[in-house]
C-alpha positions as CSV (number, residue, x, y, z in Angstrom):
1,X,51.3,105.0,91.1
2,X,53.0,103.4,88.5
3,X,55.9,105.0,85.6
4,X,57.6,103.6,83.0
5,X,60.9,103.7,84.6
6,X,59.3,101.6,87.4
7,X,61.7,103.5,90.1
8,X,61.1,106.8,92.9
9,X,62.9,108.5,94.8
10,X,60.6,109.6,97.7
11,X,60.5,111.3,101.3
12,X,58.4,110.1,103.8
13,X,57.2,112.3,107.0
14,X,57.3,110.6,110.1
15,X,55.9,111.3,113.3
16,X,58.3,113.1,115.1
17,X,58.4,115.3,112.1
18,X,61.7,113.9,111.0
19,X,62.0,113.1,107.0
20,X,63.0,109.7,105.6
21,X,64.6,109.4,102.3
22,X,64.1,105.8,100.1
23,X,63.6,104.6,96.8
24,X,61.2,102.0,95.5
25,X,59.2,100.7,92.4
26,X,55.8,100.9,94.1
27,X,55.3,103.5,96.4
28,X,52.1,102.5,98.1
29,X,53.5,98.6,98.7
30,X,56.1,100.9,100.1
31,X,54.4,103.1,102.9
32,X,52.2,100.2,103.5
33,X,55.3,98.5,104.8
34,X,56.8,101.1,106.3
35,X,53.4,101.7,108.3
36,X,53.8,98.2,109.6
37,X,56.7,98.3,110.9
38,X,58.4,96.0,108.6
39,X,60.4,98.8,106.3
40,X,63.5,100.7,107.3
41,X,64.6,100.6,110.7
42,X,64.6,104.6,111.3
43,X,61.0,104.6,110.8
44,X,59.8,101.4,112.8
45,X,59.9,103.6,115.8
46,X,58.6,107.0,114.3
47,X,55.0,105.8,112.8
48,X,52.8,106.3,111.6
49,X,54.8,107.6,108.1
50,X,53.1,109.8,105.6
51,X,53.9,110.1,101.5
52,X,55.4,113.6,101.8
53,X,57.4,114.0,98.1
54,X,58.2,111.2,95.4
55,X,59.8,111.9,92.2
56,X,60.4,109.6,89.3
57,X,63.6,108.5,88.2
58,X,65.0,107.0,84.7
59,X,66.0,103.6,86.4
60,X,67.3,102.0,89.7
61,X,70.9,103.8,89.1
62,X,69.5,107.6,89.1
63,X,66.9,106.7,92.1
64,X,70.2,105.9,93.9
65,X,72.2,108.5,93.0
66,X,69.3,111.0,93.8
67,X,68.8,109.6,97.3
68,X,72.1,109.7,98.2
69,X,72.0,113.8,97.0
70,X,69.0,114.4,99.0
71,X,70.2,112.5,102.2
72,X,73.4,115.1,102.1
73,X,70.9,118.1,101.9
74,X,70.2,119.9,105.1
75,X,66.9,119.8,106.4
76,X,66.1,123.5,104.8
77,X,67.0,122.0,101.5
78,X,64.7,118.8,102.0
79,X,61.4,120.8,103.0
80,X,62.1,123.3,100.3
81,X,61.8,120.2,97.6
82,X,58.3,119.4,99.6
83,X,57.3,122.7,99.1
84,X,58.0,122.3,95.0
């Protein structure tokens, strides 16, 4: 899962059904870490996590400006961008 850019934006469903928001350069390395408990604090105790939406972004800036947009969404907002 690779792009030029070499940066995501990406949602991850975890097991109590809540939604995480991060950004990486390789998204599997990424939920691999995540499902062992060595990623992000909120989801240590909410796995396992699943790959629910990733979107590519032009570089490291626009990933974090995108995350921040989509962690101000309601929830509504966030499952309408998983439903495309």
């Amino acid at each position: 899962m690779a792009n030029d850019s070499g940066w995501y934006v990406y949602l991850l469903r975890c097991a109590d059904d809540s939604l995480y928001c991060g950004i990486t350069t390789d998204l599997t390395k990424r939920l691999a870490v995540h499902n062992a408990g060595k990623g992000a604090r909120y989801t240590r105790v909410r796995l396992p996590v699943v790959l629910a939406w990733s979107e590519v972004c032009a570089d490291r800036s626009a990933a974090s400006k995108r995350e921040a947009a989509i962690k101000k969404l309601p929830r509504s907002a966030k499952l309408a961008l998983l439903a495309g």
